[in-house]
LOMIMAR-351220 format. One line per 10 residues: their letters; for each residue x, y, z of N, C-alpha, C. Coordinates in nm, 3 decimals. Layout:
N
a	X/Y/Z/X/Y/Z/X/Y/Z | ...
//
This chain:
310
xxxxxxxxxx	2.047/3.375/6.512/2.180/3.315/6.526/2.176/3.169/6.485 | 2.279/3.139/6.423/2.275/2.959/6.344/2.320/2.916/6.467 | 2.233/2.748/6.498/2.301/2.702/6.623/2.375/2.569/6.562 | 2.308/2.508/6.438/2.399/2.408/6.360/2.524/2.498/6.298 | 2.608/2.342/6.252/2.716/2.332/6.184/2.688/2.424/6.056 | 2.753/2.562/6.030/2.685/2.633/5.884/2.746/2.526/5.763 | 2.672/2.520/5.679/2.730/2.438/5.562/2.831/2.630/5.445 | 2.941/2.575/5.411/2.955/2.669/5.359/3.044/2.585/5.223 | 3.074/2.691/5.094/3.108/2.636/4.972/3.191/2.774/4.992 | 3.331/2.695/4.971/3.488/2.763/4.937/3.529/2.744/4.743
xxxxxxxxxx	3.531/2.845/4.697/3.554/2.854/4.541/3.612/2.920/4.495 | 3.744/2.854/4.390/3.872/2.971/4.325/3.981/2.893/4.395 | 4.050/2.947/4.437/4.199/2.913/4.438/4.224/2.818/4.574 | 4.331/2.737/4.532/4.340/2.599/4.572/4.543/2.598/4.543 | 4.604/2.583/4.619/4.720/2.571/4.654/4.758/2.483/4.759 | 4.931/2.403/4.727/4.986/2.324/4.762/5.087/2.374/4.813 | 5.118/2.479/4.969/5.231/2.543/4.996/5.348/2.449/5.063 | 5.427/2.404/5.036/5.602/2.372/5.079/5.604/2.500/5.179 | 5.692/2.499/5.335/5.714/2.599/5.352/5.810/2.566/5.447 | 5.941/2.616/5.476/6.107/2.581/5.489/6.077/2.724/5.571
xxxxxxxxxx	6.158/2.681/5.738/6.162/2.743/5.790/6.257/2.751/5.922 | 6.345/2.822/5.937/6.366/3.009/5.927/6.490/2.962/5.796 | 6.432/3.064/5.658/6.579/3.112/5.588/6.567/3.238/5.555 | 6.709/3.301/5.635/6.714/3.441/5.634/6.832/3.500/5.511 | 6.863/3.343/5.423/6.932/3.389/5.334/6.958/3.284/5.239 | 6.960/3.288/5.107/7.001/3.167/5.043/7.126/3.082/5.002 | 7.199/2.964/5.043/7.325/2.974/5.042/7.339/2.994/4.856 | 7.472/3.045/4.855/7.514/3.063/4.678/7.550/2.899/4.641 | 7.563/2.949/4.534/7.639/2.775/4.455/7.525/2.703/4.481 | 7.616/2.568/4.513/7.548/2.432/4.552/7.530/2.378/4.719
xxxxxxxxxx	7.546/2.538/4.812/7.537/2.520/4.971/7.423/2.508/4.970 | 7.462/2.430/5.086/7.334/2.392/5.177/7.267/2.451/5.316 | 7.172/2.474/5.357/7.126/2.503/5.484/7.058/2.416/5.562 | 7.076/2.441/5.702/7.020/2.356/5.781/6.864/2.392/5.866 | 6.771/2.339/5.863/6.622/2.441/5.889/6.546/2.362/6.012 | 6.467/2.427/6.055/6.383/2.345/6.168/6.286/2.292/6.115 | 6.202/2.292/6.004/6.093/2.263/5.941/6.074/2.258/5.817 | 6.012/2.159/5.766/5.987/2.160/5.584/5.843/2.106/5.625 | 5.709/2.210/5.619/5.582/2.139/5.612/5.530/2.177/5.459 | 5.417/2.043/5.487/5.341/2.120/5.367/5.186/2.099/5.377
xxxxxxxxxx	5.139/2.235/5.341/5.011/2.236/5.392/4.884/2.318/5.260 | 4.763/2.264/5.278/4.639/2.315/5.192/4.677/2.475/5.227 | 4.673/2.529/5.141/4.652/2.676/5.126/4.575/2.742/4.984 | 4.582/2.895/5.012/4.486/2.965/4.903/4.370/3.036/4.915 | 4.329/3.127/4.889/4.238/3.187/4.938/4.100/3.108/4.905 | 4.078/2.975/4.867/3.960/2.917/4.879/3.986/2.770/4.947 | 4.155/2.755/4.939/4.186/2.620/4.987/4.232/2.608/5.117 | 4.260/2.708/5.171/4.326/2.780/5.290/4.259/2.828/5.402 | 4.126/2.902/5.338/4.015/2.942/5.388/3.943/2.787/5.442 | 3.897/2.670/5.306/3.819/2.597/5.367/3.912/2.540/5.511
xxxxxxxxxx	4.003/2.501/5.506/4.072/2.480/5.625/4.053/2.486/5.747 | 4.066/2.634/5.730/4.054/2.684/5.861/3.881/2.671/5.901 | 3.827/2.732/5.805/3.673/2.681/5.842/3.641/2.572/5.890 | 3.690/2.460/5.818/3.624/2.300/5.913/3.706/2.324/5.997 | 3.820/2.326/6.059/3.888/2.334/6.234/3.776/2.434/6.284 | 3.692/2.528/6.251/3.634/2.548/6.342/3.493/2.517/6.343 | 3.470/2.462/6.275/3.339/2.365/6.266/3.265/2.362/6.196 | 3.287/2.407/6.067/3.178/2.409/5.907/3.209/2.308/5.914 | 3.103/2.266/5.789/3.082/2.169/5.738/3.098/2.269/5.588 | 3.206/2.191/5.509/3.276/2.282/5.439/3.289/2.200/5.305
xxxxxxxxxx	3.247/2.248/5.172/3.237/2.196/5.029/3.382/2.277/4.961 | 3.448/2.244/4.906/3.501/2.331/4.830/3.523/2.307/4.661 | 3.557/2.406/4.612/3.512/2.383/4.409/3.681/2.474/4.388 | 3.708/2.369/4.299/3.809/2.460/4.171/3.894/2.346/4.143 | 4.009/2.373/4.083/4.105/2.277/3.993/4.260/2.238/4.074 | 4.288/2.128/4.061/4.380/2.056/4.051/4.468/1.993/3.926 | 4.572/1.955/3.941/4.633/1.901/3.848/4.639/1.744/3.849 | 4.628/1.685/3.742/4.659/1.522/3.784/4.812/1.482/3.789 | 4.821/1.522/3.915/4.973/1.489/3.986/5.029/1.473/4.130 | 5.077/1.399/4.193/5.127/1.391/4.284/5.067/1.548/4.374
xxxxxxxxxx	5.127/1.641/4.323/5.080/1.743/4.410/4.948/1.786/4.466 | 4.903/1.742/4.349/4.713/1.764/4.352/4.655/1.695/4.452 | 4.705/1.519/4.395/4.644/1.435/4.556/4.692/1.471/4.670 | 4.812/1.505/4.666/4.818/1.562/4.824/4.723/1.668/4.857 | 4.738/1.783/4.796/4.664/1.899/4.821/4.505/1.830/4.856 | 4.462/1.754/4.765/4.296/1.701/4.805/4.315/1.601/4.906 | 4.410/1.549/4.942/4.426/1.442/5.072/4.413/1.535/5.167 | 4.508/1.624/5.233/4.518/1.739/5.299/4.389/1.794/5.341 | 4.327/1.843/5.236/4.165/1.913/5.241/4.078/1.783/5.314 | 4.093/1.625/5.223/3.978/1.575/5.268/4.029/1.499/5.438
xxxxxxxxxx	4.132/1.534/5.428/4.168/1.488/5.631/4.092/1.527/5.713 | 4.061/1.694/5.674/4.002/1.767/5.798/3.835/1.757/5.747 | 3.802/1.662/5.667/3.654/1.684/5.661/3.588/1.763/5.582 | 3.683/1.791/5.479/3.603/1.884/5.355/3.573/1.800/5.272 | 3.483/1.833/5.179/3.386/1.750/5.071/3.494/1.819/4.947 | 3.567/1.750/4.906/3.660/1.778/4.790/3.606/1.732/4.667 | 3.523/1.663/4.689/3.463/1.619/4.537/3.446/1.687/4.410 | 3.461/1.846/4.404/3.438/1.934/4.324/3.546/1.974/4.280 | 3.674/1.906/4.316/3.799/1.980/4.319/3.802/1.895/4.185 | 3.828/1.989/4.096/3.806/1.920/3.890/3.909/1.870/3.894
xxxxxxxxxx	4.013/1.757/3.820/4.157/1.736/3.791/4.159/1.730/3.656 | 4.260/1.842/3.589/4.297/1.891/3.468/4.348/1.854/3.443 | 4.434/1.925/3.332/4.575/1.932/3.232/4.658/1.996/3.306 | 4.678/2.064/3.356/4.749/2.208/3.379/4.821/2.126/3.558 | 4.930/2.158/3.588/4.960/2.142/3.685/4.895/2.206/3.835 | 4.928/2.124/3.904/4.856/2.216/4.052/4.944/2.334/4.069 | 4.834/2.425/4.146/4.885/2.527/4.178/5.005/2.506/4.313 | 5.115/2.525/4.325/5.200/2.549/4.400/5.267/2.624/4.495 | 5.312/2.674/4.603/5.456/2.748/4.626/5.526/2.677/4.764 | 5.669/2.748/4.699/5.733/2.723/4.827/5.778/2.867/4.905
xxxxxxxxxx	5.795/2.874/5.026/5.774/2.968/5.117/5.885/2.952/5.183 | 6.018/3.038/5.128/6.121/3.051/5.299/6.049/3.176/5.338 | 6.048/3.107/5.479/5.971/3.174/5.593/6.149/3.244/5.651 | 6.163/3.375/5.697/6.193/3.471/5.791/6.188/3.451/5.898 | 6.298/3.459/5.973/6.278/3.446/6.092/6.195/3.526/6.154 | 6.134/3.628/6.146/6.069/3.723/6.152/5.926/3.702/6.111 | 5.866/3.578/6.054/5.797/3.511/6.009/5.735/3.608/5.851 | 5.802/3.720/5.814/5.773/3.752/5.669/5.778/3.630/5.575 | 5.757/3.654/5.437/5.812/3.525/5.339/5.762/3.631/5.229 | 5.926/3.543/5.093/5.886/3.613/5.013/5.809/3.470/4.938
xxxxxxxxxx	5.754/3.396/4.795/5.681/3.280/4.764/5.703/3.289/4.604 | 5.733/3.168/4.612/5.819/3.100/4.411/5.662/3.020/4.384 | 5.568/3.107/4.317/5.490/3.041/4.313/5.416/2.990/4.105 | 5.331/2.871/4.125/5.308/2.846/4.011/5.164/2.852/4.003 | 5.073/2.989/3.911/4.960/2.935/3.897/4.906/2.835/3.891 | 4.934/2.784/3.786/4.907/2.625/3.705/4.730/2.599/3.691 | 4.649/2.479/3.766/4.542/2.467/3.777/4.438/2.552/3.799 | 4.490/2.641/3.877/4.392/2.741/3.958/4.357/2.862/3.838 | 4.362/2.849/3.714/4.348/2.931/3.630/4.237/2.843/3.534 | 4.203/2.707/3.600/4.079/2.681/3.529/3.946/2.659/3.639
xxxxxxxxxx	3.977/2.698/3.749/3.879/2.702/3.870/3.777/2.759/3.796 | 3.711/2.853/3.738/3.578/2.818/3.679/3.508/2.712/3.590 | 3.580/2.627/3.542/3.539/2.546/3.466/3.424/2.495/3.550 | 3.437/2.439/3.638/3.316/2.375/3.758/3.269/2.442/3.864 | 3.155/2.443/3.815/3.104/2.515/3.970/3.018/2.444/4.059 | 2.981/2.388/4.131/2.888/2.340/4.218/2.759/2.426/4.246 | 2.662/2.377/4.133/2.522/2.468/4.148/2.466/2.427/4.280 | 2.428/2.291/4.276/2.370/2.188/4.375/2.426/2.268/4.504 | 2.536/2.282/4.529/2.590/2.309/4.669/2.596/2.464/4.698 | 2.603/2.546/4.588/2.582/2.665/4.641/2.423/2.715/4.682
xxxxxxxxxx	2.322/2.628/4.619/2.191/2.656/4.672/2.213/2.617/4.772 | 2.238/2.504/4.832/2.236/2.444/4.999/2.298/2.514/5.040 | 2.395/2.602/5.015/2.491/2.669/5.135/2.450/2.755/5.209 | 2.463/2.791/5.353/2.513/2.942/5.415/2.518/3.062/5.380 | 2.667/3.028/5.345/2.723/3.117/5.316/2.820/3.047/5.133 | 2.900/3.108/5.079/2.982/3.101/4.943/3.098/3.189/4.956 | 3.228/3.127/4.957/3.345/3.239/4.989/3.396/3.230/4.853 | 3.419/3.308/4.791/3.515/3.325/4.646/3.640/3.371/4.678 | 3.781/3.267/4.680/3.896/3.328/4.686/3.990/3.345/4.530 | 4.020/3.439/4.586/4.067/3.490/4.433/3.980/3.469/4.292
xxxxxxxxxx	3.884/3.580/4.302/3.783/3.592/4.187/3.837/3.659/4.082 | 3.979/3.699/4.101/4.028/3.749/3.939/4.036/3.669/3.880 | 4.104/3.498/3.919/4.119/3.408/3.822/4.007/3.354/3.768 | 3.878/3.391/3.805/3.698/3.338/3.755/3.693/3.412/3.644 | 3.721/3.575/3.619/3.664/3.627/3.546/3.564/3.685/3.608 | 3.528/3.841/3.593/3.418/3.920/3.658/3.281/3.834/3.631 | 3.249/3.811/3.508/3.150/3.752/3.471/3.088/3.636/3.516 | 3.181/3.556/3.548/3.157/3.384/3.588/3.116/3.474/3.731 | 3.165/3.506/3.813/3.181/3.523/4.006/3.049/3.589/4.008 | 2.990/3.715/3.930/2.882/3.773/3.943/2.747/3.631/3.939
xxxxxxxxxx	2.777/3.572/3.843/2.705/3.444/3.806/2.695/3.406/3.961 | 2.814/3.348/3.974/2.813/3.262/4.083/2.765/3.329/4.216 | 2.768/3.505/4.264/2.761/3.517/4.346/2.632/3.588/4.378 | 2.557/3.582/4.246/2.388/3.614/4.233/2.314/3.491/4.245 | 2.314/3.428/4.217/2.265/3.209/4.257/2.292/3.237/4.374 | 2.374/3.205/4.415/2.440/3.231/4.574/2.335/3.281/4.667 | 2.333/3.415/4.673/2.245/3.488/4.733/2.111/3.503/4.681 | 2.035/3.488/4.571/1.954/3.425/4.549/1.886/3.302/4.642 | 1.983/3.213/4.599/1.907/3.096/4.732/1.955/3.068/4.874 | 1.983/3.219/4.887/1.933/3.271/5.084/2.095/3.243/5.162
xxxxxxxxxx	2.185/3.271/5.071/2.333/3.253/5.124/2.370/3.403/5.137 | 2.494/3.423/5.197/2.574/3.473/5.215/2.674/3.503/5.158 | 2.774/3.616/5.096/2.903/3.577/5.013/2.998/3.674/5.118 | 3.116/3.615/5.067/3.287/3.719/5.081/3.391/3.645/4.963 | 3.489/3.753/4.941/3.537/3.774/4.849/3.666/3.761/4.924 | 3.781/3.710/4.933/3.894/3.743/4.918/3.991/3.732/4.845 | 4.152/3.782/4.815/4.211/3.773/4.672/4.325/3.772/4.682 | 4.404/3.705/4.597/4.510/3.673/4.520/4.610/3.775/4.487 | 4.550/3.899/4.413/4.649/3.929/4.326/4.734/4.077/4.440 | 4.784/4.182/4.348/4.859/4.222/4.427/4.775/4.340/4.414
xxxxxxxxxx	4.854/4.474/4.462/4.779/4.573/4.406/4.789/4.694/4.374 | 4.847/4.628/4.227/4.862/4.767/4.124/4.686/4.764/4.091 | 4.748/4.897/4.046/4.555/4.967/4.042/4.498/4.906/3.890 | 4.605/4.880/3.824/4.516/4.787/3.680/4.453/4.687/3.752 | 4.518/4.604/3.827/4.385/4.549/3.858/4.283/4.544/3.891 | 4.218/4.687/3.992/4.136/4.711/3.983/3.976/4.702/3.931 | 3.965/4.668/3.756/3.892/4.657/3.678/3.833/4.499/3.700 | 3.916/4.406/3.760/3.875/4.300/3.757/3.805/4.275/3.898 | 3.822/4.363/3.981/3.744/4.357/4.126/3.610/4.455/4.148 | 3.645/4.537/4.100/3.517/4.654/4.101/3.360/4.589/4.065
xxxxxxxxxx	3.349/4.542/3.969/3.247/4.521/3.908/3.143/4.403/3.994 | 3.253/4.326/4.097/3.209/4.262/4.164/3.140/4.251/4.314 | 3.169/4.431/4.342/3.165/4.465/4.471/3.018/4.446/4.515 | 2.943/4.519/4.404/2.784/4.538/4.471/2.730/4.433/4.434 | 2.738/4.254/4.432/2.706/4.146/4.407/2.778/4.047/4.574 | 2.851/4.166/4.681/2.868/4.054/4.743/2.836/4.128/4.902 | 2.857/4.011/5.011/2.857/4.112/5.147/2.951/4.144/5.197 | 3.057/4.057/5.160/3.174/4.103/5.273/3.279/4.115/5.163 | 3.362/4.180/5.169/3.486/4.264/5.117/3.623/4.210/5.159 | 3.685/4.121/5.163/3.834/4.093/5.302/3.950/4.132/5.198
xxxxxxxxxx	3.999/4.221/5.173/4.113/4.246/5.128/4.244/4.275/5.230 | 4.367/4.316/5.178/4.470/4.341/5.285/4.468/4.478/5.237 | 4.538/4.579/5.338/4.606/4.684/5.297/4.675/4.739/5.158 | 4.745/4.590/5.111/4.816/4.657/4.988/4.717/4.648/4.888 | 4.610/4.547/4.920/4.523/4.552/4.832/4.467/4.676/4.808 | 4.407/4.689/4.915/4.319/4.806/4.910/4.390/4.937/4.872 | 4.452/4.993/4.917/4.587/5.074/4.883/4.584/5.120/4.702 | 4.634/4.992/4.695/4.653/5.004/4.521/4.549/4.996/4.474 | 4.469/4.905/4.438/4.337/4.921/4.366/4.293/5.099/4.382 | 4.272/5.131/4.465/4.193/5.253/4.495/4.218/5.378/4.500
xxxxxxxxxx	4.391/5.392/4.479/4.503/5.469/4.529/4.471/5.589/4.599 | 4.379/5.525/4.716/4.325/5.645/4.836/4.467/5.671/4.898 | 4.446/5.753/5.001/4.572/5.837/5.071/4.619/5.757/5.169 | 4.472/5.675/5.210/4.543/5.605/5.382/4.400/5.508/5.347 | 4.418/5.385/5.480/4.309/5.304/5.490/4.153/5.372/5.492 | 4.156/5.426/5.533/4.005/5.526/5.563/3.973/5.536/5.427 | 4.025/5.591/5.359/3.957/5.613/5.197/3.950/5.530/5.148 | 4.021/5.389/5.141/4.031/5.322/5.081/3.894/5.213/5.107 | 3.903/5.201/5.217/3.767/5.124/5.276/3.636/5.184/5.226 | 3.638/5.328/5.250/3.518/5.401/5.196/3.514/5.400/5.030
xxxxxxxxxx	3.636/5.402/4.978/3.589/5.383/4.801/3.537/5.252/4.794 | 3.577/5.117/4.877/3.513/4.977/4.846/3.376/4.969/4.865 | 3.312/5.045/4.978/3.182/5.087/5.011/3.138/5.113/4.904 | 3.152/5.239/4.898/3.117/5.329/4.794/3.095/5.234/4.661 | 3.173/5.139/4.607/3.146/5.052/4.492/3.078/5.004/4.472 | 2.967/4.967/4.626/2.883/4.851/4.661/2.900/4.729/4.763 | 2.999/4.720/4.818/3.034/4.575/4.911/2.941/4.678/5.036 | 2.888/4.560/5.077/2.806/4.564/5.213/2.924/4.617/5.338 | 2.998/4.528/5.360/3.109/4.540/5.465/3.237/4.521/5.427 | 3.340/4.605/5.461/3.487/4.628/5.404/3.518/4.578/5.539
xxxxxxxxxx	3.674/4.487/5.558/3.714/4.442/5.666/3.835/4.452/5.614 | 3.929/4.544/5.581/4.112/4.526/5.573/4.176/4.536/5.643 | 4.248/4.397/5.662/4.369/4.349/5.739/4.490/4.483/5.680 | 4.602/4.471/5.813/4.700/4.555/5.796/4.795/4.508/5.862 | 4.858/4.404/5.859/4.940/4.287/5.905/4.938/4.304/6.078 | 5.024/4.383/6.168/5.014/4.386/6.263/4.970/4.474/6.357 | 4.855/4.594/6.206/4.771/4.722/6.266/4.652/4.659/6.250 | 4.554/4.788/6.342/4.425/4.734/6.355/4.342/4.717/6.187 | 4.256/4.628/6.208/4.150/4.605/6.144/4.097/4.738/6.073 | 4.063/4.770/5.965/3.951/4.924/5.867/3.850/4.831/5.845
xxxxxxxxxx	3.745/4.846/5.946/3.594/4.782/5.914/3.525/4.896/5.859 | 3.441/4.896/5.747/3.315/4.994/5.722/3.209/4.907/5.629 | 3.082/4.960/5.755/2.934/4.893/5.729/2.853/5.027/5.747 | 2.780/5.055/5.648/2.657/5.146/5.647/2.699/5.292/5.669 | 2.846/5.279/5.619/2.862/5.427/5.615/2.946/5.485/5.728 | 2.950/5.356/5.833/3.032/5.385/5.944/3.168/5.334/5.944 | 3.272/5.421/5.957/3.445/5.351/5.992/3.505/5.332/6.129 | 3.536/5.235/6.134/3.588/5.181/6.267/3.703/5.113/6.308 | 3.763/5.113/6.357/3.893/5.088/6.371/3.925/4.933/6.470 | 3.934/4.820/6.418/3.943/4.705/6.565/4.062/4.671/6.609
xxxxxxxxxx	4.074/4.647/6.683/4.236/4.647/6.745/4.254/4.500/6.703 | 4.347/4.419/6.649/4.406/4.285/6.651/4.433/4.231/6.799 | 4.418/4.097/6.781/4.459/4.030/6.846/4.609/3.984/6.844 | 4.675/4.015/7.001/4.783/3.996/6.925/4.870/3.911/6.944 | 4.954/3.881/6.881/5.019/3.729/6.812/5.169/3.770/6.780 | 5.229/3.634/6.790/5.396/3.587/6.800/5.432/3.546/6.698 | 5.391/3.588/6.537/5.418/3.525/6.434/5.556/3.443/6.368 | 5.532/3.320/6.354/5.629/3.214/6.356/5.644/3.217/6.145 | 5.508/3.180/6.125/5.460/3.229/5.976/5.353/3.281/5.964 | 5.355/3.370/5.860/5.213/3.483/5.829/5.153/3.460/5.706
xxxxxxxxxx	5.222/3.358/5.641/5.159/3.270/5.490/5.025/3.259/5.491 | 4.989/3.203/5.610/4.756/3.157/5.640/4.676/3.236/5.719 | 4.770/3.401/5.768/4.706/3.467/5.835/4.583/3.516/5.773 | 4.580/3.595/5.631/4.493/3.632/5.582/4.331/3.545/5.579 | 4.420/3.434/5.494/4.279/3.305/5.501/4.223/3.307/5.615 | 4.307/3.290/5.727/4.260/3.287/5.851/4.126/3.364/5.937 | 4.221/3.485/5.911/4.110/3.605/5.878/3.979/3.579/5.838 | 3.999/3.540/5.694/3.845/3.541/5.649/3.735/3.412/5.679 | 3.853/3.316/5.726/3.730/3.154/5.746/3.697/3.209/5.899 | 3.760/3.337/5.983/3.700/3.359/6.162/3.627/3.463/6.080
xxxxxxxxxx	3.591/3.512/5.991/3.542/3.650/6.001/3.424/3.618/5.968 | 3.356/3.506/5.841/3.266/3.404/5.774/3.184/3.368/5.863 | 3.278/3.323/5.955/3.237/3.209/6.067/3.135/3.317/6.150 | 3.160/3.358/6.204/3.154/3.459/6.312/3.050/3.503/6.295 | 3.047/3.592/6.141/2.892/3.627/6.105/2.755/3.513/6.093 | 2.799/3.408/6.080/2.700/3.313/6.038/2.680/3.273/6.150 | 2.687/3.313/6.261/2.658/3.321/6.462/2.615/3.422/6.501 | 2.623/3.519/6.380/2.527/3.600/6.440/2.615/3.729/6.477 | 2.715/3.726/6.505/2.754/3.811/6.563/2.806/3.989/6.469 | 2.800/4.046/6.535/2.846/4.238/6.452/2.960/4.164/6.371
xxxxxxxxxx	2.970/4.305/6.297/3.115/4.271/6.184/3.180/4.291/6.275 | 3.232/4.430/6.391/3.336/4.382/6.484/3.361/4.319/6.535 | 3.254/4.205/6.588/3.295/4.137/6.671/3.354/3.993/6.598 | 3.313/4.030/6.501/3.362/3.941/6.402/3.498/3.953/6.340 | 3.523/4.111/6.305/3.647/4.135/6.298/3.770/4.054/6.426 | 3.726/4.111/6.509/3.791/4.063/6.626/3.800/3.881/6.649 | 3.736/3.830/6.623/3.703/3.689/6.601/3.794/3.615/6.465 | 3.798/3.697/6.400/3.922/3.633/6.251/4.008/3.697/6.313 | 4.083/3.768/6.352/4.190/3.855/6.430/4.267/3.731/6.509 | 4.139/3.671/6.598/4.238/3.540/6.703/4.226/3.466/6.611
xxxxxxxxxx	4.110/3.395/6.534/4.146/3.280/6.449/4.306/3.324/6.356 | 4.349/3.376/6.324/4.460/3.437/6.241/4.590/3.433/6.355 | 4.570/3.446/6.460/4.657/3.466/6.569/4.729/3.308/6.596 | 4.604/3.220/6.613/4.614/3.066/6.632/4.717/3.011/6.538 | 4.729/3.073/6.360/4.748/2.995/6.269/4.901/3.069/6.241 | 4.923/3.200/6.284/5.081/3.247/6.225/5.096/3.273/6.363 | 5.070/3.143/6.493/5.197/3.133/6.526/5.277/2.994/6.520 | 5.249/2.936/6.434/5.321/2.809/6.383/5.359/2.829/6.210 | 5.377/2.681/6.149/5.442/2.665/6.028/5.328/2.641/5.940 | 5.256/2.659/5.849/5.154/2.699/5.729/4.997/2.698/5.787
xxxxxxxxxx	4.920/2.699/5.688/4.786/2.703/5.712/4.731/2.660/5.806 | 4.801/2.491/5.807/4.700/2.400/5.865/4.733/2.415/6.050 | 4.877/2.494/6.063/4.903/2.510/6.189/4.780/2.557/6.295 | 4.775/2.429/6.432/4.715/2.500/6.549/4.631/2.373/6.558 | 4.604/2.337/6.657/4.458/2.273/6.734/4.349/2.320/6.790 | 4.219/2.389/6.732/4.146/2.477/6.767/4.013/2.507/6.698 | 3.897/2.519/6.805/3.771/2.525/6.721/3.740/2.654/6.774 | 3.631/2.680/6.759/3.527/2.827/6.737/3.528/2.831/6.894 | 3.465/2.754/6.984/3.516/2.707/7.142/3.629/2.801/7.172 | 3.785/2.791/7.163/3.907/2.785/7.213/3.892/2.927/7.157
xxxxxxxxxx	3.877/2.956/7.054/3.883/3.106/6.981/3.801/3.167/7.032 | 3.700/3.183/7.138/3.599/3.232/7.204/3.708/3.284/7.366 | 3.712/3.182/7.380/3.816/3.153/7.527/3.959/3.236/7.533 | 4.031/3.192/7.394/4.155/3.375/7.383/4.103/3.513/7.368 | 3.965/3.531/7.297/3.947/3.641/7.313/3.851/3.681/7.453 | 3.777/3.586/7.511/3.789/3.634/7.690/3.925/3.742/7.758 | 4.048/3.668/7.701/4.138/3.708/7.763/4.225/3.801/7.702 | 4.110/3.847/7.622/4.178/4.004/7.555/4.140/4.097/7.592 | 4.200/4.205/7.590/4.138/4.357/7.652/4.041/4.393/7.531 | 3.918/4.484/7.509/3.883/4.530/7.416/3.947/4.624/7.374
//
């Protein structure tokens, strides 16, 4: 079990979310609405993730692209507040990656978003820091290219790290081709439901988890917004119950997910219990307004799930 701070390296996608909240409708014309909130917060499945990781106590590097613009420094101000080593964050041509988020009262959202930067996140990689690391999280490895992430996630584990994968895109099954190839190069698997779903076009979660196995990923962990957890390790399927939560916004649940699920393992602990462990970290973060929502370390996230039933 690690008793230091794990050093970990967040790589790929890097977003600047706006997020306006409750609109349950858009006025027409030139109306206006009146809202409780306009935040804006680091998000993305590598920018979103590091986040939540340093609130709970990495010591956290992160790599990919920015734009040289107003948006960018915020987005790397944001990151370097909470203690991430942003230095790797490249600044391009290409604008930062973006969205804005009306949040649902219901805390759904649909998102107006702009690739932009995050489509040159391989240009730089941090060799230096992925040998020192832990662990190496790749969010959204479609925009790397199969080729670059295998690179990156054989070095990786090579010099005695750890990987997980989580992603971006949606999931029609063409995409597929761009995730497969990457499976048996990593340990952990974090997709959502629709991911998994489409890529695999199994019948129900159960198959779907078992075809990601089956590809090669060590451990499958798919989220299913407010159903339990589809964990499968070594052949075994298991079902974890969520922790459960008052969602205000569900924009950083996923990330959430994967910086408690990261975490968790690098303590040592089972994939369930780890499952269960990104479950409350995810709980903490959609029940407020974006990513960065909540006051809370690995400590406090120990202490809500005391007070859960198994």
């Amino acid at each position: 079990m690690m008793t230091a701070a794990p050093q970990i390296v967040t790589l790929g996608a890097h977003v600047l979310d706006t997020i306006v909240q409750p609109v349950d409708e858009i006025p027409e014309g030139q109306g206006s609405l009146l809202v409780d909130e306009i935040v804006m917060s680091a998000a993305g499945p590598a920018g979103g993730t590091a986040l939540v990781l340093a609130k709970l106590g990495a010591r956290v590097v992160t790599s990919g692209s920015v734009g040289d613009d107003v948006t960018g420094r915020v987005l790397a101000q944001l990151l370097a507040d909470e203690g991430i080593d942003v230095g790797n964050l490249r600044v391009g041509d290409l604008p930062t990656s973006a969205s804005v988020l009306p949040i649902r009262s219901d805390g759904s959202r649909p998102a107006l978003h702009v690739v932009g930067a995050n489509a040159l996140a391989a240009d730089v990689v941090p060799w230096d820091a992925l040998a020192a690391a832990d662990h190496v999280h790749v969010g959204a490895p479609e925009l790397l290219g199969p080729e670059n992430v295998i690179e990156i996630l054989d070095y990786a584990r090579d010099h005695g790290a750890t990987t997980s994968l989580d992603f971006l895109i949606g999931g029609e099954q063409a995409f597929y081709a761009l995730i497969e190839p990457l499976l048996s190069h990593t340990d952990y698997v974090l997709p959502n439901a629709e991911q998994a779903l489409g890529w695999t076009e199994a019948a129900d979660l159960h198959a779907a988890a078992h075809a990601l196995a089956a590809a090669g990923a060590r451990v499958v962990a798919i989220t299913d917004g407010g159903r339990d957890i589809v964990l499968v390790e070594g052949g075994e399927l298991r079902e974890i119950p969520i922790v459960p939560a008052e969602p205000v916004d569900t924009s950083g649940g996923g990330d959430a997910f994967s910086a408690g699920f990261v975490f968790a393992k690098l303590q040592g602990r089972s994939s369930a219990d780890a499952a269960r462990f990104g479950s409350a970290t995810a709980a903490q973060v959609v029940a407020g307004v974006g990513t960065s929502f909540g006051t809370y370390d690995a400590a406090s996230i120990d202490a809500l799930l005391a007070t859960v039933p198994r």
